[in-house]
C-alpha positions in Angstrom: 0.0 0.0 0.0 1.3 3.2 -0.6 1.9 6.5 1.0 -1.3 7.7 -0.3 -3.3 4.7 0.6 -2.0 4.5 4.1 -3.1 8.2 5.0 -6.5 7.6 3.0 -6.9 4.4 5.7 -6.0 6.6 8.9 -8.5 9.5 7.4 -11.6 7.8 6.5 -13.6 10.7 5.5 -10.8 13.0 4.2 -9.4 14.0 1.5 -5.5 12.3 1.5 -4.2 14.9 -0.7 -5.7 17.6 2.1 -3.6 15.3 4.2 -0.9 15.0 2.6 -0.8 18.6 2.6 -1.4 19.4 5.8 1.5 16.7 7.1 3.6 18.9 4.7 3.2 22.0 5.9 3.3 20.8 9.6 6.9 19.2 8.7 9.0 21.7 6.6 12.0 19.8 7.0 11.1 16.6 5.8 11.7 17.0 1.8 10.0 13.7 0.9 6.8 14.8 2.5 6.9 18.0 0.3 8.3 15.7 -2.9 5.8 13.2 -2.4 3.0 16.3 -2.7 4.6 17.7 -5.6 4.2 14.6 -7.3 0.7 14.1 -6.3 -0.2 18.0 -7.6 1.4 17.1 -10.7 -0.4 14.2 -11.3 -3.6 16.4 -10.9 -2.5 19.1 -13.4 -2.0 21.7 -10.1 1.4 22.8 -11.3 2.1 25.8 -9.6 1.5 23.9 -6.5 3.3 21.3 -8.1 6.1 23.9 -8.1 5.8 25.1 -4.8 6.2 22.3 -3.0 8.9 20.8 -5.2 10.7 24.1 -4.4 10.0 23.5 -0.2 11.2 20.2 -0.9 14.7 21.5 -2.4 14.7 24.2 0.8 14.6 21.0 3.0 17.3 19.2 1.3 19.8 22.3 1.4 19.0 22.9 4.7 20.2 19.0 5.7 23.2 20.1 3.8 22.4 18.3 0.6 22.7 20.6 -2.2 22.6 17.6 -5.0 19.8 16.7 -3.9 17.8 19.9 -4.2 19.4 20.1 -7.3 17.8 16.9 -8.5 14.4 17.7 -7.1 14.2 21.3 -8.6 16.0 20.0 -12.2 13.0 17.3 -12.0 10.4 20.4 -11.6 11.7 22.6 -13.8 10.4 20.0 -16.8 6.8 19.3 -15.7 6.0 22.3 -17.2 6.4 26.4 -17.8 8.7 27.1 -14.6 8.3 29.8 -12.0 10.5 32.6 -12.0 11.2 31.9 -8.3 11.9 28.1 -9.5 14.4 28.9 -11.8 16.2 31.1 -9.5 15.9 28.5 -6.6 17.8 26.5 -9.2 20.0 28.9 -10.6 21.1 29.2 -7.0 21.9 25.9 -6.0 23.6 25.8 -9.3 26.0 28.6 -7.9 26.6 26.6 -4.7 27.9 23.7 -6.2 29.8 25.9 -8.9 28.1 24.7 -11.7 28.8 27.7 -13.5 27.5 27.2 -17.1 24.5 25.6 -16.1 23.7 28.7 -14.0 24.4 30.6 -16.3 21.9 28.8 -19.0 19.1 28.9 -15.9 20.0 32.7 -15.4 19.8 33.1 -19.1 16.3 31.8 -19.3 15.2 33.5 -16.1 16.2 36.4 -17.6 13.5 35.8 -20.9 10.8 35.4 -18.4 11.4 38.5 -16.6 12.2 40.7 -20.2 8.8 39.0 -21.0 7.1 40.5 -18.0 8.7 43.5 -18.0 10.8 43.5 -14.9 13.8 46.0 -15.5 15.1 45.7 -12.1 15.8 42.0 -11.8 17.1 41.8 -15.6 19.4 44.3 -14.0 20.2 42.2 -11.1 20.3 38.9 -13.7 22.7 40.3 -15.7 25.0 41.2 -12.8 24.9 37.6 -11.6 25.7 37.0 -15.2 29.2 39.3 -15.2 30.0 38.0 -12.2 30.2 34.3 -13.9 32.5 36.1 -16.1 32.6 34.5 -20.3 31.4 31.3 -21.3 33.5 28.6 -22.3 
């Protein structure tokens, strides 16, 4: 039986998703609780939730001290769909942790689009510091 099943079980007349949820949020630090959502929001087309929760997820993993993992679970969200700006910076920042440079730079590239698209001057400006910083491609 899975996780699912076995909080459906315990909560009779519940929702398990509402469960799941609300185990979540009660446990920040426990990334599989928020992983496990994110999957489950996925599945139900919720994406920005989807998102969300991949992202606390990722916080929990870096805050245990394991960046490659966060780094997995946010590389994993970033293809379910149109990403978050706040995704792709979450990513673009553990990507700068672990000195990945050209692969922050590609994220910081395409966070970049998505704010020129919406018209945010000041974090283009604050992108394209990031971006000197990282000094010329290969």
């Amino acid at each position: 039986m899975g996780f699912l099943g076995g909080l459906f079980q315990k909560k009779q007349s519940g929702d398990p998703l509402a469960a799941l949820r609300e185990r979540a949020d009660e446990n920040p630090n426990d990334p599989r609780l928020a992983q496990d959502l994110a999957s489950q929001l996925k599945a139900q087309g919720d994406l920005n939730g989807a998102h969300e929760y991949a992202r606390r997820a990722a916080q929990a993993h870096l805050t245990a001290g394991f960046a490659t993992k966060a780094l997995a679970v946010l590389k994993g969200a970033v293809v379910w769909g149109q990403p978050s700006m706040e995704l792709l910076q979450d990513l673009a920042n553990v990507h700068l942790e672990l000195k990945h440079k050209e692969d922050a730079r590609g994220t910081l590239i395409q966070l970049r689009k998505l704010h020129a698209s919406a018209g945010n001057k000041a974090e283009i400006g604050k992108i394209d510091a990031q971006l000197l910083e990282l000094g010329p491609s290969r």
